[in-house]
N, C-alpha and C positions, 0 to 999 in steps of 0.2 A: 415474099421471096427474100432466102437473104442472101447477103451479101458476101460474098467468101472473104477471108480473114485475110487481111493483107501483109506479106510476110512481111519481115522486120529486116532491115537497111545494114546490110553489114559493113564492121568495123573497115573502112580501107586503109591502109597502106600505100608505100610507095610500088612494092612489089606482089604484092599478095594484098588480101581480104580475108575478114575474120567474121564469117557467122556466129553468133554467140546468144541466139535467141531459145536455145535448149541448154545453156549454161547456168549456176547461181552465181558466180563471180564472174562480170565481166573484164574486159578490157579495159586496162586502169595503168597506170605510173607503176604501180611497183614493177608490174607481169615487164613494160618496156625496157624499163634501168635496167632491171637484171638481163635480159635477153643480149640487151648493149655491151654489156659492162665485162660478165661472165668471158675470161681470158678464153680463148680456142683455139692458140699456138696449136699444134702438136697432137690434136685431139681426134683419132681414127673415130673412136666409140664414143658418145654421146648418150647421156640418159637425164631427159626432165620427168621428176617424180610432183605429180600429183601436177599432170599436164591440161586440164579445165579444157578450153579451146582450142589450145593445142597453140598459142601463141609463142610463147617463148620458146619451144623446139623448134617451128617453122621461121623464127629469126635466128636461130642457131644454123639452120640449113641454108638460109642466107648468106650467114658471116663464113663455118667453115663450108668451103665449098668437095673438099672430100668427103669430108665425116659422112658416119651412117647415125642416125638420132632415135632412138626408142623413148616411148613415152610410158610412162604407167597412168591411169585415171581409175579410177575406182569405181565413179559414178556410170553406169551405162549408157545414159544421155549424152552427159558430157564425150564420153569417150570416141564415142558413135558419133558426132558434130568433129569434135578433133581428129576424127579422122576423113570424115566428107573436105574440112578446110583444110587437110593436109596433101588429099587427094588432085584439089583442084590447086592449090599451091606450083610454083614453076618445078619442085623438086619432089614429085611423089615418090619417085623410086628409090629415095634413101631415109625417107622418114615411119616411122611403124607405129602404132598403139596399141596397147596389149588395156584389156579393162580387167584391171585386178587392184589390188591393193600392194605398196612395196613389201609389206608384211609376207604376204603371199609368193610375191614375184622374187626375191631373194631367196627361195627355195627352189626355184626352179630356171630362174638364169644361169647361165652357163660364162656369158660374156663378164667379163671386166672394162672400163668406162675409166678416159681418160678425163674425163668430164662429166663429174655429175650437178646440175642445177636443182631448185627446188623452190616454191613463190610457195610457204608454206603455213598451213592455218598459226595461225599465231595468239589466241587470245586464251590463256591458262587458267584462266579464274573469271568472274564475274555473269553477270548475270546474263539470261538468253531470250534469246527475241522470240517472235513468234513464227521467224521463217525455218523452219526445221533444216533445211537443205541451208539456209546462209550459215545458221550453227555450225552445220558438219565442217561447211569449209573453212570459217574464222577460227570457231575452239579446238583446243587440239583433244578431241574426244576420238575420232576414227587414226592418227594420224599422231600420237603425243610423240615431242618432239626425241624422247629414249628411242623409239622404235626408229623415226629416222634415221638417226646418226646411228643407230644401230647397222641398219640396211646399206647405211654409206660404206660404214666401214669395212663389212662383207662384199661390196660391189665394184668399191674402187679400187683403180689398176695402182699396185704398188707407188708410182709417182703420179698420179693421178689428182684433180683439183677440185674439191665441191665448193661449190658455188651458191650463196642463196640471200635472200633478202626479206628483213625483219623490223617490226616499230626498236626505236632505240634501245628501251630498256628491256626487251623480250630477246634483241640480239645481245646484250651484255650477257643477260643468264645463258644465250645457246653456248658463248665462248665458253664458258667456264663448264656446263655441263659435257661440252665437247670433249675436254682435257678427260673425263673418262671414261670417251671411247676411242683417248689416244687420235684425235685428230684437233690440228692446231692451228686457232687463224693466225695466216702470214700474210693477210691483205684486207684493207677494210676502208670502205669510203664513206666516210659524215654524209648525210644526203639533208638538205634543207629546202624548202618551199620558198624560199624566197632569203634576202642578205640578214635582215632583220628579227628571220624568225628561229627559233631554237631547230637543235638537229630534231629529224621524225622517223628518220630511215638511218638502219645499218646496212649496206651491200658488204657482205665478206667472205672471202675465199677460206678454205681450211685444206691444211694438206697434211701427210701422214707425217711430216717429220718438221718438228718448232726451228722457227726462225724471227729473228727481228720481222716483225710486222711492218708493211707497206702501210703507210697511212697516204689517206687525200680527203678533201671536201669538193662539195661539188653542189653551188647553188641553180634551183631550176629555174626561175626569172625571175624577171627585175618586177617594178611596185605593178607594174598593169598587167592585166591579164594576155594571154599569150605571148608577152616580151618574152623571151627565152633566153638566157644567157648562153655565150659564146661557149661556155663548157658544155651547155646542155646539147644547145645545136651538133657540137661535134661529139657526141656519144648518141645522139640519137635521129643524128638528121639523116640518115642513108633507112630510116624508115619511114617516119611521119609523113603522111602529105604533103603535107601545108607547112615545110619547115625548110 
């Protein structure tokens, strides 16, 4: 006789849970910063492009508590999971998932998005592993970073903010390839793993019209393992458990 398969412990939170046992990227630092960090003044319309678990939109429905949040996922698993954890989230009734590709969904949206996010594959070159599905999501093969910021800049609302987050020198290139689809970062946070160690992350905002850049850094703890620094805690502690 066997044994039935015991499901897998999903990610909790302070407010919500993240099942992510049908996902290839789980729950990780980048997917939180960004979900933290990404401004929501002012934001009716919401859209996280290439939404995996559906994490970073269901912390968006956290922070703004008007917005309506749309997700795009590609993957049908994936999509299908972000929306089961969206469902059972405190806020189902303002968050959606459509399973298409942005490529796709930019022809057939209607809305405009005061806020667009995006935790996006990021790796341009080099060589591939043997998880087909982890490729899709790291190299930008489904997803190359032209067609985003293509998508942005047909989707967002005339004063509108995207929002997204990238290894250092993969976000250097997004700025500059950005300037020609005419969107420009005016906000950008150094992100480091610790005091000691070099930047690893860009969190950066882009908006349609250049302005002097926002700059900050922002280290996540000190030498031991979960010390958290005093910045990190107040960017991210209104989610974490244990923080």
């Amino acid at each position: 006789m066997t044994m039935p398969e015991k499901k897998a412990e999903p990610f909790r939170f302070k407010q919500f849970s993240i099942q992510q046992d049908r996902c290839t990227m789980k729950v990780g630092t980048d997917g939180v910063l960004l979900g933290a960090w990404a401004k929501v003044d002012g934001a009716a319309q919401i859209l996280d492009i290439g939404t995996g678990s559906g994490l970073i939109a269901i912390m968006l429905a956290q922070r703004a508590e008007q917005a309506e949040i749309h997700a795009v996922e590609v993957d049908r698993q994936a999509a299908e999971q972000a929306r089961e954890n969206m469902n059972v989230s405190p806020w189902p009734g303002r968050l959606k998932v459509f399973n298409t590709s942005v490529q796709e969904y930019v022809h057939a949206a209607s809305t405009r998005y005061e806020l667009i996010v995006s935790n996006p594959p990021f790796f341009s070159g080099g060589t591939f592993s043997h998880n087909q599905d982890r490729n899709s999501v790291r190299h930008t093969i489904k997803l190359p970073h032209g067609d985003l910021l293509s998508a942005v800049r047909n989707l967002l609302a005339p004063n509108g903010r995207f929002s997204l987050i990238l290894p250092y020198i993969e976000g250097l290139r997004f700025q500059e390839l950005a300037k020609n689809y005419h969107l420009y970062c005016t906000r950008v946070t150094e992100v480091m793993p610790k005091h000691n160690k070099p930047v690893e992350r860009l969190l950066m905002e882009f908006e349609r019209q250049a302005s002097a850049v926002e700059k900050s850094s922002l280290v996540i703890q000190h030498q031991n393992r979960n010390d958290w620094t005093d910045d990190y805690v107040k960017l991210a502690g209104a989610f974490y458990l244990k923080m």
